[in-house]
C-alpha positions as CSV (number, residue, x, y, z in Angstrom):
1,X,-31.8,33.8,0.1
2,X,-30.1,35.4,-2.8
3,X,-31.6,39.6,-3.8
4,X,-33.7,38.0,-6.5
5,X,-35.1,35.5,-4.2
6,X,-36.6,37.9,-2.7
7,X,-38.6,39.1,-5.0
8,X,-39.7,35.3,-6.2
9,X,-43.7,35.8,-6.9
10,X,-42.3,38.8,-8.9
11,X,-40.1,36.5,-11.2
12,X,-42.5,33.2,-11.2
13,X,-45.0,35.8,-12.8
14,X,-42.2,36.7,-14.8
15,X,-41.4,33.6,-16.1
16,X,-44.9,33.0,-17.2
17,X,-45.1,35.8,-18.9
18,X,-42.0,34.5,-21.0
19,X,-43.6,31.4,-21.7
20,X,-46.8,32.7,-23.2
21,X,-44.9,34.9,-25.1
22,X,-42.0,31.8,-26.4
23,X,-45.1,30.2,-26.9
24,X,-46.3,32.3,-29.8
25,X,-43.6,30.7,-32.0
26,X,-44.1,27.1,-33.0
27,X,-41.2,25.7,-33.1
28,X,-40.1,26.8,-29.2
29,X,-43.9,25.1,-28.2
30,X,-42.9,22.0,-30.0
31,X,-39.9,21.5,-27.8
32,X,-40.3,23.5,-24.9
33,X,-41.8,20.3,-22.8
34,X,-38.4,18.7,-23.4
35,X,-36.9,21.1,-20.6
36,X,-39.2,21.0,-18.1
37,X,-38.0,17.8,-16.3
38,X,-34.8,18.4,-16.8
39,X,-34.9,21.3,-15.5
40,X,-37.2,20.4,-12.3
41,X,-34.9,17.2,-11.7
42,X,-31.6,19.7,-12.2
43,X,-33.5,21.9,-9.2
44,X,-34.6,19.1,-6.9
45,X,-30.5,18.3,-7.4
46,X,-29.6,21.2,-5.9
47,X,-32.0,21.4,-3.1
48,X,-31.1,18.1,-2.0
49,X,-27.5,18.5,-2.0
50,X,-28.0,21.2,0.2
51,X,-30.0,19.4,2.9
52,X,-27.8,17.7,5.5
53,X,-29.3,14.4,5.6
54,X,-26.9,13.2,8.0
55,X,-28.1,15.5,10.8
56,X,-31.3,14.5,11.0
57,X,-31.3,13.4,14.7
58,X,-30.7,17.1,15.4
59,X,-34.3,17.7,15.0
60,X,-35.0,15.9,18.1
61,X,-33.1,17.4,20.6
62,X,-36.4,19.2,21.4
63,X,-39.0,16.8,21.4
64,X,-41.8,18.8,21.7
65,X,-41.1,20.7,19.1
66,X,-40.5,18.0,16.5
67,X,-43.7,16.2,18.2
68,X,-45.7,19.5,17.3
69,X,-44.3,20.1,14.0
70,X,-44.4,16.8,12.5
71,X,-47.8,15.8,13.9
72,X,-49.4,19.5,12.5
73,X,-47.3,18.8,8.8
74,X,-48.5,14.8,8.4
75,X,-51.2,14.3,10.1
76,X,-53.3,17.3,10.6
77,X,-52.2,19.0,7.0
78,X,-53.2,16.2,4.7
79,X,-56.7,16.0,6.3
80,X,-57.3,19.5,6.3
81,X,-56.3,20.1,2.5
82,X,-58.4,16.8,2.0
83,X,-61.3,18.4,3.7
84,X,-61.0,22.1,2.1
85,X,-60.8,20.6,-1.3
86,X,-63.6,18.7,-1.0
87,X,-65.4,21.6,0.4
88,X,-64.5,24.5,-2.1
89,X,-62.9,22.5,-5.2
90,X,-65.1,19.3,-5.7
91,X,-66.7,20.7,-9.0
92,X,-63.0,21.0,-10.0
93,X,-61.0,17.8,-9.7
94,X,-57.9,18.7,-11.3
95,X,-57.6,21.9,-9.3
96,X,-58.4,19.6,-6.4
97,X,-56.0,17.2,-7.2
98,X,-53.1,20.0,-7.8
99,X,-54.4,21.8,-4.2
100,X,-53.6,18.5,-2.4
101,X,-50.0,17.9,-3.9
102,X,-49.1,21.5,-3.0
103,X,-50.3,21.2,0.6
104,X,-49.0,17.4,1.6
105,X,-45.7,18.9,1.1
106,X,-43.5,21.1,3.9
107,X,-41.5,23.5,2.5
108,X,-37.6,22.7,2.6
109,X,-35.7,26.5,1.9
110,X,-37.8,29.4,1.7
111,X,-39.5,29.0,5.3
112,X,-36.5,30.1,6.6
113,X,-36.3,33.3,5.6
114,X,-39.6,34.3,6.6
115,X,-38.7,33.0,10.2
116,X,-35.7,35.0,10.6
117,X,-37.9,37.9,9.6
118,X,-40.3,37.4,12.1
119,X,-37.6,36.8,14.5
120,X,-38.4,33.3,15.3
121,X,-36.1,30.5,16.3
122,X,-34.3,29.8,12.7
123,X,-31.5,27.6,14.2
124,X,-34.8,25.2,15.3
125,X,-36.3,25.8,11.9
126,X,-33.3,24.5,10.3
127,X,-32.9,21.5,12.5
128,X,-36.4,20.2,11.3
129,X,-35.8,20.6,7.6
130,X,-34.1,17.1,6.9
131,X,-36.7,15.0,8.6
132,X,-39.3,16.9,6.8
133,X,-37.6,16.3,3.6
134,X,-37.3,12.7,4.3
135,X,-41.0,12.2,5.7
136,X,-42.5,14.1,2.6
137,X,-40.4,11.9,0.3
138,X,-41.7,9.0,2.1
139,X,-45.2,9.3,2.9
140,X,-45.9,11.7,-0.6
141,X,-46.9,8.6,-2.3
142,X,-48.9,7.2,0.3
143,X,-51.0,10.3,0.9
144,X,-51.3,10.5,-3.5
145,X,-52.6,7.0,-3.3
146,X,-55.1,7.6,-0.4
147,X,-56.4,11.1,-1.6
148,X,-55.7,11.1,-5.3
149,X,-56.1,7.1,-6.1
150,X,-59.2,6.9,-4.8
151,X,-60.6,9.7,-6.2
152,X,-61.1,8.1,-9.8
153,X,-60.3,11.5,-12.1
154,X,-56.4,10.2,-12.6
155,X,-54.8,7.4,-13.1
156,X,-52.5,7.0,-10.1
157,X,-50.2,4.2,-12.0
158,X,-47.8,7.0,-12.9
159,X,-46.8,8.7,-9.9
160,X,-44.1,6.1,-9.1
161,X,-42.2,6.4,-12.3
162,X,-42.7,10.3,-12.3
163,X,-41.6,10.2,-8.0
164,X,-38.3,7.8,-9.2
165,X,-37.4,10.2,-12.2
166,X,-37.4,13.7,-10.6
167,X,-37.5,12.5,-6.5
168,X,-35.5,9.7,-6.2
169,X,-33.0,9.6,-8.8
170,X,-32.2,13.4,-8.2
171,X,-31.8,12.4,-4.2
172,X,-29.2,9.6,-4.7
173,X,-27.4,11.6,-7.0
174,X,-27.3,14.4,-4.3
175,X,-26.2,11.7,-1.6
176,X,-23.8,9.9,-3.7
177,X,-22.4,13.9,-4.4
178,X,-22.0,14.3,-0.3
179,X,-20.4,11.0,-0.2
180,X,-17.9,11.1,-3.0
181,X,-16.8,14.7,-1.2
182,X,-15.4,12.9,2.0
183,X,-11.6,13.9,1.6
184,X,-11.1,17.8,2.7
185,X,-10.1,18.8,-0.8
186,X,-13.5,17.5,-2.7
187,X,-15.5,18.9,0.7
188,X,-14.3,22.4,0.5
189,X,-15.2,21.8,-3.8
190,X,-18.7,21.2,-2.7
191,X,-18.9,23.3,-0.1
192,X,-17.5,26.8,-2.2
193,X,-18.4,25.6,-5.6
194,X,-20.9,23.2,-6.2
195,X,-23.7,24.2,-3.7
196,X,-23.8,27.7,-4.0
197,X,-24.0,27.4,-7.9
198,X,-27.3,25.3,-7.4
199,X,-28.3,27.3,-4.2
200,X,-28.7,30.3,-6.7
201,X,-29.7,28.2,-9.9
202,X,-32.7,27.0,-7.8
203,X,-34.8,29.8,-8.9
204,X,-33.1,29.6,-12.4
205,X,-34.1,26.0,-12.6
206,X,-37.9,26.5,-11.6
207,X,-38.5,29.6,-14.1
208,X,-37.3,27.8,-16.7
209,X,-39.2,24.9,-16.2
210,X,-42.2,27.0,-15.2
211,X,-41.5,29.3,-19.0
212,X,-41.4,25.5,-20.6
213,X,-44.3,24.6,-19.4
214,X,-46.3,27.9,-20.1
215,X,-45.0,27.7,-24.0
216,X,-46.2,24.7,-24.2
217,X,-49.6,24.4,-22.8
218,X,-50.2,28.8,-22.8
219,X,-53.1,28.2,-24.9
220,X,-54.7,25.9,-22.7
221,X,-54.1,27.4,-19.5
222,X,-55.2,30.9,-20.9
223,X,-58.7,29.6,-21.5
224,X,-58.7,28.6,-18.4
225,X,-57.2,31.5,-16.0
226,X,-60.5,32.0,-13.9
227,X,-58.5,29.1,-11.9
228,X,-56.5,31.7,-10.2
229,X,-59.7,32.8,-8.1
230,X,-60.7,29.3,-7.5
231,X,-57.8,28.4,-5.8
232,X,-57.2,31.6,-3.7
233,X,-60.4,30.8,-1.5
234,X,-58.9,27.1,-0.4
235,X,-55.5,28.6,0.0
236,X,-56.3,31.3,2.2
237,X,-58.4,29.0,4.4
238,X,-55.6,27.0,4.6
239,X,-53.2,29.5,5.7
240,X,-55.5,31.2,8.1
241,X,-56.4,27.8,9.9
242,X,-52.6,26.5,10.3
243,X,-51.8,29.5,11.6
244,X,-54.7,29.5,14.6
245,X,-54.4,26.0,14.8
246,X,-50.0,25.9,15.0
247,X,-50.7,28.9,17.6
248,X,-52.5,26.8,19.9
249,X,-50.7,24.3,19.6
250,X,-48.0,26.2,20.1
251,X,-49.3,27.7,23.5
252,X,-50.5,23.7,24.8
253,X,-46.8,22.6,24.3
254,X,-45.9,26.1,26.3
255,X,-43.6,27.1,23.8
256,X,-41.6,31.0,23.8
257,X,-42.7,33.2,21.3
258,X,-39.4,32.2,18.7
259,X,-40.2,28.7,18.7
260,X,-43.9,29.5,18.1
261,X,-42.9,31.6,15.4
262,X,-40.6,28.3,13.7
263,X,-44.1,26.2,14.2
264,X,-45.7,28.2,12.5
265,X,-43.7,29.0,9.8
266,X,-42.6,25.2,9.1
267,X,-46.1,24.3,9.0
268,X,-47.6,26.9,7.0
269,X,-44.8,27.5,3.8
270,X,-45.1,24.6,1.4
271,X,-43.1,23.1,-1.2
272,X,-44.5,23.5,-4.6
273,X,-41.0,22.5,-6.7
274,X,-40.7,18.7,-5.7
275,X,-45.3,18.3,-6.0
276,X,-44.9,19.8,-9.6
277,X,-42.1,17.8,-10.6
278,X,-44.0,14.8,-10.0
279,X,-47.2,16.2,-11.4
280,X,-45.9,17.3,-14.8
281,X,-44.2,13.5,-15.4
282,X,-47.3,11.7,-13.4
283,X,-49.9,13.9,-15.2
284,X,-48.3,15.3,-18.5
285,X,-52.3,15.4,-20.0
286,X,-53.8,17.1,-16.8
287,X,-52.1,20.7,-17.2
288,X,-54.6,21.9,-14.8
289,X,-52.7,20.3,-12.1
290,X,-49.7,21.6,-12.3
291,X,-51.0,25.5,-13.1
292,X,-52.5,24.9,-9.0
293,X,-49.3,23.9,-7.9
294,X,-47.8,27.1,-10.0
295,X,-50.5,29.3,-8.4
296,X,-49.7,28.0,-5.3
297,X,-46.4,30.1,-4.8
298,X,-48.3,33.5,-6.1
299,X,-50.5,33.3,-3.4
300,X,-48.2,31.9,-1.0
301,X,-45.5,34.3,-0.7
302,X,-47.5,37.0,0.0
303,X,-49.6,35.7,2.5
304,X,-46.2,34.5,3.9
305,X,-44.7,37.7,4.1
306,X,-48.3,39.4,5.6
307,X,-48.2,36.6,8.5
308,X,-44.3,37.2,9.3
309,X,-45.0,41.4,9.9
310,X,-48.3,39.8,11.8
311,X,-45.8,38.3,14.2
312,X,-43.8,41.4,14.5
313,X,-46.6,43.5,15.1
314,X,-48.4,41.2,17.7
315,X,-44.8,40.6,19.4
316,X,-44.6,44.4,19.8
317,X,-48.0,44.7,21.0
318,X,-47.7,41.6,23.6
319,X,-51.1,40.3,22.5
320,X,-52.7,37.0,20.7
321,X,-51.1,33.5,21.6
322,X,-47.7,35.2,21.6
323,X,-46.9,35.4,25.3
């Protein structure tokens, strides 16, 4: 993770604050929503070029890990985001809606970093990140259908289009990328040029859509920014009862304290790009949705960064779960 990554909440806010401000002149609002799927598919690109699809058998070599980290991510997850939005964001569908895309998703990149800070196993971490890609690609619709289908407020008919426009289409592309780079020439191309332009664009990519999106519906959103406190409460349950629950798991599949730390951390950092790519083509009239899954990474990062120098702390003090 690039200097600026670092500092990510920091320039999301940023980026917002651009928007609203673009969005004062008509013109850029008239024409602003042109870039934003563009620019999500262009970032989506990049993060799946960068994901070794063909190693995916690595994250099996230790069973129980991948047993504990995929049962926590899709099967415990969805039901708990399920049950905390029903719980604390009923009276607020679209907010629910946006709180349940955001959480169905494992995060792909940033985890990482956060693991190596608190010292965990990031070589196991790693391993795990193409069969979670895969898996959320897979069974994102299904869990849209079952949670978001049903619920009546949307019209579910557009998430395939919105999931082959800025998912799948961006994913072959990516493959078909790796492929065409077989000879050593084209391979050291993609490994030196290509990738670490859209390793560092990533961030490029998401601001600009976010700054798009913000010129556009600023207006809207700003009448409606009280959302920021309705989603912190879910959120923070959410975080605080993956990381209890992860630990205990954790301790039942005796694992050391760096693999613990890598459950955790795979389990509790999501992946906001790929849920609001798909919510701002699925649901271009439901703005609400995608300003949870934009207020998803302002509380997340944070609460990321508190748990890693939790870790740390308990480690050094030999106490909790930690053994």
């Amino acid at each position: 993770m690039s200097g600026i990554e670092k500092f990510q909440t920091f320039v999301i806010i940023l980026a917002v604050g651009v928007g609203l401000l673009l969005g004062q002149f008509e013109l850029i609002k008239v024409y602003a929503e042109y870039l934003i799927v563009p620019s999500l598919a262009a970032m989506l690109y990049g993060l799946f070029l960068s994901v070794p699809i063909k190693d995916l058998t690595k994250a099996f070599k230790n069973k129980r890990f991948a047993f504990g980290s995929l049962a926590v991510n899709f099967l415990w997850t969805p039901i708990l985001a399920w049950v905390l939005g029903y719980l604390l964001l009923s009276e607020h569908p679209y907010l629910w809606i946006g709180f349940i895309m955001l959480m169905i998703t494992p995060c792909t990149d940033w985890y990482l970093v956060f693991t190596q800070t608190a010292k965990g196993n990031v070589a196991l971490s790693t391993a795990i990140l193409p069969i979670n890609l895969i898996l959320q690609l897979i069974l994102l619709p299904l869990f849209l259908f079952l949670f978001i289908g049903v619920s009546g407020n949307v019209d579910p008919s557009g998430i395939w289009k919105s999931i082959l426009i800025v998912v799948v289409i961006p994913f072959l592309l990516a493959q078909l990328t790796r492929s065409k780079a077989l000879n050593q020439n084209r391979k050291i191309s993609l490994n030196q040029k290509l990738m670490p332009f859209f390793t560092k664009a990533q961030l490029a990519f998401l601001c600009l859509a976010i700054s798009a999106m913000f010129a556009t519906q600023g207006e809207y959103l700003i009448g409606n920014k009280e959302m920021l406190y309705l989603m912190l409460l879910p959120m923070l349950a959410f975080f605080l009862i993956n990381f209890f629950f992860s630990q205990i798991i954790g301790q039942i599949l005796k694992f050391s304290y760096q693999d613990k730390v890598s459950l955790s951390m795979t389990t509790l950092a999501r992946n906001s790009p790929i849920s609001l790519a798909i919510a701002v083509t699925a649901f271009p009239d439901k703005p609400l949705i995608a300003l949870a899954l934009i207020i998803g990474p302002l509380i997340e990062l944070p609460v990321l960064v508190v748990i890693s120098q939790t870790f740390l702390f308990l480690k050094k003090k030999k106490q909790f779960f930690l053994g």
